[in-house]
C-alpha positions in Angstrom: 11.1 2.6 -1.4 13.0 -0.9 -1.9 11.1 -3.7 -3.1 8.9 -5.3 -0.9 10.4 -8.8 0.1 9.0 -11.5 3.5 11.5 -9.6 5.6 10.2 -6.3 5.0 6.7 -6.8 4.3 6.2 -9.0 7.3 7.0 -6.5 9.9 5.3 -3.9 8.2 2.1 -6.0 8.2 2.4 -6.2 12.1 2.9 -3.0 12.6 -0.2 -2.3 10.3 -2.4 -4.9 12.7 -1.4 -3.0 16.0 -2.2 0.2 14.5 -4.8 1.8 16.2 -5.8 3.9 13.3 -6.3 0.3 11.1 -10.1 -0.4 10.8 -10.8 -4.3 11.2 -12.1 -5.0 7.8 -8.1 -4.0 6.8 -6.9 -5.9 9.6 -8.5 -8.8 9.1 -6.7 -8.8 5.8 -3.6 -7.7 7.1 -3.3 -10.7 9.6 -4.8 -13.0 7.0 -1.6 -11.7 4.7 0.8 -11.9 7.7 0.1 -15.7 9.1 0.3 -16.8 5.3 3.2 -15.6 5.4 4.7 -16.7 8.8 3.7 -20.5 7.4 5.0 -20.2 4.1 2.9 -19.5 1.3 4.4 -18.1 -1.5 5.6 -14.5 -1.7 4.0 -13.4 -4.7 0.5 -15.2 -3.9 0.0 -13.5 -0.6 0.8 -10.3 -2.1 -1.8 -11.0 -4.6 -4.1 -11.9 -2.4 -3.1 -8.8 -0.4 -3.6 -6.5 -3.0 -7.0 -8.0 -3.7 -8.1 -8.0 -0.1 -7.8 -4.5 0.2 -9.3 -3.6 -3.2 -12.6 -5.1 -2.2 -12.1 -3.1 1.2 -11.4 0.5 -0.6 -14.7 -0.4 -2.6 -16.8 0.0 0.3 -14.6 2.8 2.3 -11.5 4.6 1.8 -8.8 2.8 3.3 -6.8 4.4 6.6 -3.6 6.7 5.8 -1.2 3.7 6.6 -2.8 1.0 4.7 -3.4 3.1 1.9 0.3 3.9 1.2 0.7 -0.2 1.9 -1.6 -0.5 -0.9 -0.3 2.0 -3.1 3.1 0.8 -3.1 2.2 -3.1 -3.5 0.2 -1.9 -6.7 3.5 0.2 -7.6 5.7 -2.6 -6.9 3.5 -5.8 -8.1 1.4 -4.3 -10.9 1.8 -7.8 -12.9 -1.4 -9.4 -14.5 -2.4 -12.6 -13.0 -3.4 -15.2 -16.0 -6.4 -14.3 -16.5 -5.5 -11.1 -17.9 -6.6 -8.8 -14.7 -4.5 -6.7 -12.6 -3.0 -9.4 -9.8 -5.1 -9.4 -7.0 -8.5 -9.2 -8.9 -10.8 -11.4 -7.0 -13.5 -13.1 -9.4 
């Protein structure tokens, strides 16, 4: 898969918030990620906060089939250390 960039995250994070199969603890992240987004906040800190977002949610359930390979490939793609020393997205 191509690197994830605003014009191909974005509609994949829409697409993720109509999805039927998309529980609302992941939505609620996924719209959270996509109006960032939509009103400019940086790139790279959504996706951190993305990534972060849904690692608290797969703590308390396995995350659906769709978000999960959302997830899977953001970690793949933006597995940089934030600078605190802890995988990007790591919510203290």
């Amino acid at each position: 898969m191509n690197k994830f960039k605003k014009d191909t995250l974005l509609p994949l994070l829409y697409d993720l918030a109509l999805d039927e199969t998309t529980q609302e603890d992941e939505r609620k992240i996924i719209i959270e990620a996509k109006n960032r987004l939509e009103t400019g906040e940086d790139f790279l800190t959504t996706v951190s906060k993305l990534k972060g977002g849904l690692m608290i949610v797969s703590a308390d359930h396995i995350l659906t089939e769709n978000v999960l390979k959302l997830y899977s490939e953001l970690l793949r793609q933006y597995p940089k250390r934030d600078i605190f020393g802890l995988p990007a997205g790591f919510i203290v």
